[in-house]
C-alpha positions in Angstrom: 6.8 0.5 7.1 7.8 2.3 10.5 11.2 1.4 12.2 9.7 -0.1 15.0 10.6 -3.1 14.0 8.2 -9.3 17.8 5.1 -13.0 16.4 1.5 -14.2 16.4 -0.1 -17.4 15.0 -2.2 -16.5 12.1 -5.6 -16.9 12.5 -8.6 -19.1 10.8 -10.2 -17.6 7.3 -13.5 -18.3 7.6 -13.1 -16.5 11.3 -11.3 -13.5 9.7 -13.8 -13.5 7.1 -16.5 -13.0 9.2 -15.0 -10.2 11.4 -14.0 -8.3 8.3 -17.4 -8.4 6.9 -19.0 -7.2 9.8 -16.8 -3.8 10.2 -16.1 -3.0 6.6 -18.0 0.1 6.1 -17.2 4.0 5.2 -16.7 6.5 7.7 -16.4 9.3 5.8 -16.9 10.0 2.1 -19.5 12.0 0.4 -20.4 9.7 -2.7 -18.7 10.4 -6.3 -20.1 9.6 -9.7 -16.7 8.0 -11.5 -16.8 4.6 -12.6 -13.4 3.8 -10.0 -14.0 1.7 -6.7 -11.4 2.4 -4.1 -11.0 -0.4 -1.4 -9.1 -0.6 1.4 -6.8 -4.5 2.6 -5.6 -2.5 5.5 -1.8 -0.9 5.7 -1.1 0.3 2.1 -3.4 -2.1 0.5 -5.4 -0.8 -1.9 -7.9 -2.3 -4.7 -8.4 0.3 -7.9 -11.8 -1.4 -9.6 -12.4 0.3 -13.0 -15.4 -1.5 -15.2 -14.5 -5.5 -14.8 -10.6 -4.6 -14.2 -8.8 -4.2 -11.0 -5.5 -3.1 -9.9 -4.1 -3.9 -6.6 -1.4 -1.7 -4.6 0.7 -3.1 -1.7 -1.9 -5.9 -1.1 -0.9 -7.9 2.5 -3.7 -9.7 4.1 -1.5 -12.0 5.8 -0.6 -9.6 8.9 1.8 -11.7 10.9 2.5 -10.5 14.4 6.1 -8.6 14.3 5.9 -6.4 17.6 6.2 -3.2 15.2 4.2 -1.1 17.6 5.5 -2.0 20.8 8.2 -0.6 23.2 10.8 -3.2 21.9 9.8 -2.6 17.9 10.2 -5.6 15.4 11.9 -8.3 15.5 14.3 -8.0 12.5 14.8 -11.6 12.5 10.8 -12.6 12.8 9.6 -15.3 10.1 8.3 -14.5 6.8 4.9 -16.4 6.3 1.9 -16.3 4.0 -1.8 -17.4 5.2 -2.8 -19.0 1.6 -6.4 -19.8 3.6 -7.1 -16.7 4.1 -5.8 -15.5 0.5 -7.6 -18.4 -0.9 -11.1 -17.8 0.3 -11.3 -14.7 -0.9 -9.9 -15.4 -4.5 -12.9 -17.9 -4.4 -15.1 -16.4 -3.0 -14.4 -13.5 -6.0 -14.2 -11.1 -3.5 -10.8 -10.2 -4.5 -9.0 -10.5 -8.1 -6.1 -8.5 -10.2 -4.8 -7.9 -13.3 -2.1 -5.5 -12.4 -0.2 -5.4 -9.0 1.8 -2.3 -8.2 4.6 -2.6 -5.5 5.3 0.6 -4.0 8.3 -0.8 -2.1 10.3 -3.9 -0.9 9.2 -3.9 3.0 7.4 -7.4 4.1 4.3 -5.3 5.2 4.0 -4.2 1.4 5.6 -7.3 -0.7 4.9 -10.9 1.1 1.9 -11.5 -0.3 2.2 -10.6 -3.7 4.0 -13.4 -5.2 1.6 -16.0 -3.7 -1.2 -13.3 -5.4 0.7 -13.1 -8.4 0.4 -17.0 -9.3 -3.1 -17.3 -8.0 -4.2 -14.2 -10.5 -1.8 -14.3 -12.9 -1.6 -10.2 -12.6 1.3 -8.6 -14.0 3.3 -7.2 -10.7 5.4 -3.9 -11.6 8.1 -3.1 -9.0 12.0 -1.9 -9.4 14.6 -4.6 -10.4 14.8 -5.0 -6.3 11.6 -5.7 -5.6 11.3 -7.9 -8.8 14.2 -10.2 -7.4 12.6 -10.2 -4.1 9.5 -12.1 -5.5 11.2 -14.1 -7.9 12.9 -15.7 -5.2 9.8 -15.7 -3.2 8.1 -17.9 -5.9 6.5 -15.2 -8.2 6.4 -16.3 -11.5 9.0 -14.4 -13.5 7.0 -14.0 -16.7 4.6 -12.1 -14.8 7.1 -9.7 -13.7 7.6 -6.1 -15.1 10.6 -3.9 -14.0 9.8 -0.3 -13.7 12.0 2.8 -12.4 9.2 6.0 -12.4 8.8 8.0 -15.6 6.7 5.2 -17.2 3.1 6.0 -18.5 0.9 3.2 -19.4 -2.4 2.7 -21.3 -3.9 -0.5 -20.9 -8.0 -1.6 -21.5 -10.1 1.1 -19.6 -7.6 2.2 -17.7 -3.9 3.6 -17.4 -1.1 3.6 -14.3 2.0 6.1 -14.3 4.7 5.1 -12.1 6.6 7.9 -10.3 10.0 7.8 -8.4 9.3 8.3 -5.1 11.2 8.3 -1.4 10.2 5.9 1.9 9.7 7.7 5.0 12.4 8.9 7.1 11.8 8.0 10.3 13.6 8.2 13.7 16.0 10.8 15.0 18.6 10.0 12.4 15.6 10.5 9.5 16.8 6.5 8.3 14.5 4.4 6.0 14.6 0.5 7.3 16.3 -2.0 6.1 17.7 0.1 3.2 19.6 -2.0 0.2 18.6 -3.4 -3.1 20.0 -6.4 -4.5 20.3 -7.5 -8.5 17.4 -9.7 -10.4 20.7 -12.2 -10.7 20.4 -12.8 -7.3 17.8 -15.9 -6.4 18.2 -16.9 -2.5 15.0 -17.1 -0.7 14.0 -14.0 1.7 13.6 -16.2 5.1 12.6 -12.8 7.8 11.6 -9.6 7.6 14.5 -8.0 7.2 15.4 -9.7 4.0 13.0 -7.8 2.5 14.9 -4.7 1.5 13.6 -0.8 0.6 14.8 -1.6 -3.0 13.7 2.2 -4.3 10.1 3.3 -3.6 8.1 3.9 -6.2 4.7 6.0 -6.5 1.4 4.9 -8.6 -1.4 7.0 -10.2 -3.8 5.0 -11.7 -6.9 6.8 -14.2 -9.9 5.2 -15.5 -14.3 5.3 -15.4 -13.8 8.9 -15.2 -11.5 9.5 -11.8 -7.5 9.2 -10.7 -5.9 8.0 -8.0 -2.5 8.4 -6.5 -1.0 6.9 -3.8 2.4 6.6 -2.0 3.8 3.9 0.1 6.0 6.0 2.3 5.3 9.2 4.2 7.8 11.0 1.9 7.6 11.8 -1.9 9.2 13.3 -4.9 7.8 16.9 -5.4 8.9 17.2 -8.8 7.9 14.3 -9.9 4.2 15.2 -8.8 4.5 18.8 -11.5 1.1 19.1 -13.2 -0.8 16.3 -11.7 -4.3 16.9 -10.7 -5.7 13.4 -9.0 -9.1 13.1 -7.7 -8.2 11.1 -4.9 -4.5 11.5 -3.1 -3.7 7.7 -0.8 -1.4 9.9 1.7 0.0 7.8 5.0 0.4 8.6 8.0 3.6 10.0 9.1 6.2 12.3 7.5 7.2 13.9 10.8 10.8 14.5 9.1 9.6 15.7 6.2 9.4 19.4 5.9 5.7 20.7 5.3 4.5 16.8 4.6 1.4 17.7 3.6 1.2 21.0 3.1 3.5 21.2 0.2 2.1 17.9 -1.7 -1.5 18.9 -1.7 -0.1 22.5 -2.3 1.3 21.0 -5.4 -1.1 18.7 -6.6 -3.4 21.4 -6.8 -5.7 20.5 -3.1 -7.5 17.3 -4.5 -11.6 16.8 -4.1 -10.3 13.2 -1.6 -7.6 12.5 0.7 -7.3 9.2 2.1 -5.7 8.0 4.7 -3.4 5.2 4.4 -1.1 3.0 6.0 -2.2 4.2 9.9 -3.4 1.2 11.2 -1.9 -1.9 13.7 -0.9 -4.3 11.1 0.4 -6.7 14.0 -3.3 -7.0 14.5 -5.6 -9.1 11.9 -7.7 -7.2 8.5 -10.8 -6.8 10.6 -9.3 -4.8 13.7 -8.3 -1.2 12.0 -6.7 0.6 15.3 -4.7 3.7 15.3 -1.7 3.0 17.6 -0.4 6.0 18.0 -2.4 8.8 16.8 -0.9 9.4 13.3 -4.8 9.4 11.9 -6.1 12.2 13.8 -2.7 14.2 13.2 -2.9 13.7 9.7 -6.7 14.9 9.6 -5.3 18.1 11.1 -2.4 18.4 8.7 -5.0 18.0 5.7 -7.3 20.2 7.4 -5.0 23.2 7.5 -3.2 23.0 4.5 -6.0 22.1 2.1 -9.7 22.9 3.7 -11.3 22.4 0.4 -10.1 18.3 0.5 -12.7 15.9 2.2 -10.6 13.9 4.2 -11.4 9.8 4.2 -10.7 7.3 6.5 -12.0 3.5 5.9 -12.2 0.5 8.5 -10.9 -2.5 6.1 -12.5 -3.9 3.2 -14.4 -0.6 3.4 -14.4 1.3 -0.1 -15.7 4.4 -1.9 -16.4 6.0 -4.9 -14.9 8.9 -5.7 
C-alpha cells in the first residue's frame, strides 16, 4: 500500500460486473503449457487455479475511495467497508472460489475482504498472528485461520505454497512503511478505518502446482536471502521500490531471471475492478527496470480479471 494515504460510494454489482467483463483481457503474455491459471482482482489480488483448486493472494474487490493518489493522500481515518453484492455475485456466479487465502500483509487494500471471503468459502486464510487477529476481529471465522511466520513449506492436494518472510515497501523520504504495528491474537476490538489495519510483518507466497510456480510479494521490498535457490516461473513483482537498492535488478538476479514477470499492485485502487489506470507511471518504470536487468523475462501486464497461463 503506498503512503499516500480521502471516500466514494461503492458502486452496483451487476454494473461492475459488466464493465469488468468487458475489459478483462491479456495484454501481454505469450501462452504457457502448465496446468496453473494466473488471474488478476486488481492491486495485489491474485487467483492461483491449479486442476479444480484455487488459491487466492491479497483478494480486495471492494475498492472503497480513500484519496490514496491524490495531492492530500488517504484519509487515515476513512471507513472500513465491504461490498458483499459485489463479492456475492461473483461467488454465485462461480466466477470466483478458494480453498487457501494467503495474506501477504495487514494494510486494508490487502486484508478487508478476506474475512467476509473467508466465511463465504470456508478457505483456510494463512497470515502472521497480526494479521490473524485483524480478521478475527473483522468476523473471520477463527477455525479457519492458520498463523504462519515464513520458513513453512506446505503440500496440500495438487499443489504446494511456501511462505517466506518478507519486508513492505519503504516509501517516502524517511523510507517508512504505513501504519507500522502488530497487535496479539488476544486482542479482539473491531478495526473501524483504515488505519486500524496495521503492517503486522509482511509475508511472501510461492505457490507450485500443474507443472509451473508462482511467487509473489505484497510490498515493493523483499528478503534476498530468503529467495536462495528459488527458480519460479512466474515472479508477481509491484510497482515501486524506489528506496530499495537495485529493486529489481538484484531479485531477478537472484531468482535466476524467471520465463514471466508480472506486474502487480500499479493500478488506482480508489477507482472500481474494471478501470486498471496507472497513476503515476510506476508500470512503465518497472517495464524498464525488468527490461534492463533481466532481458530474457517477458514482462506481463493484465487489465483486471484478465489471466494467463504460464
Amino acid at each position: 500500500m503506498n503512503t499516500g494515504l480521502s471516500r466514494r460510494g461503492l458502486f452496483g454489482a451487476s454494473a461492475a460486473a459488466a464493465s469488468i467483463l468487458a475489459g478483462a483481457s491479456v495484454a501481454s503474455a505469450a501462452p504457457g503449457s502448465s496446468q496453473m491459471t494466473l488471474r488478476w482482482w486488481g492491486n495485489n489480488g491474485w487467483e492461483v487455479r491449479v486442476g479444480g483448486k484455487t488459491i487466492l493472494i491479497d483478494p480486495w474487490l471492494t475498492r472503497f475511495k480513500t484519496g490514496t493518489y491524490t495531492p492530500a493522500g488517504a484519509d487515515p481515518r476513512t471507513p472500513l467497508s465491504v461490498n458483499h453484492a459485489l463479492i456475492d455475485g461473483f461467488l454465485d456466479r462461480g466466477e470466483l472460489r478458494a480453498d487457501h487465502i494467503l495474506v501477504t500483509h495487514g494494510h486494508y487494500d490487502h486484508l478487508t475482504d478476506v474475512p467476509y471471503l473467508a466465511k463465504r468459502t470456508r478457505a483456510t486464510v494463512f497470515g502472521t498472528e497480526t494479521h490473524l487477529s485483524l480478521m478475527a476481529a473483522l468476523g473471520a471465522p477463527e477455525d479457519q485461520l492458520a498463523i504462519a511466520t515464513g520458513g513453512e513449506d506446505l503440500t496440500f492436494d495438487g499443489y504446494s505454497i511456501r511462505i517466506l518472510r518478507s519486508l513492505h515497501s519503504a516509501v517516502g523520504d524517511r523510507a517508512r512503511v504505513p501504519f507500522p504495528g502488530s497487535r496479539p491474537l488476544s486482542r479482539r476490538d473491531r478495526p473501524r478505518v483504515i488505519e486500524d489495519l496495521l503492517e503486522g510483518g509482511t509475508l511472501a507466497y510461492q505457490v507450485t502446482g500443474g507443472g509451473a510456480s508462482v511467487l509473489n510479494f505484497g510490498g515493493s521490498n523483499y528478503v534476498e536471502s530468503e529467495l536462495a535457490g528459488l527458480r519460479p516461473d512466474v515472479v508477481l513483482l509491484p510497482v515501486g521500490g524506489a528506496k530499495v537498492t537495485q529493486y529489481a535488478a538484484r531479485l531477478l538476479r537472484t531468482l535466476g531471471n524467471p520465463r514471466y514477470v508480472a506486474a502487480t499492485h500499479w493500478d488506482d485502487f480508489d477507482l472500481p475492478l474494471g478501470q486498471a489506470h496507472d497513476p503515476n507511471g510506476g508500470l512503465e518504470r518497472l517495464r524498464a527496470a525488468v527490461a534492463a536487468a533481466s532481458p530474457g523475462s517477458e514482462f506481463v501486464v493484465l487489465d483486471h480479471l484478465g489471466s494467463f497461463v504460464p
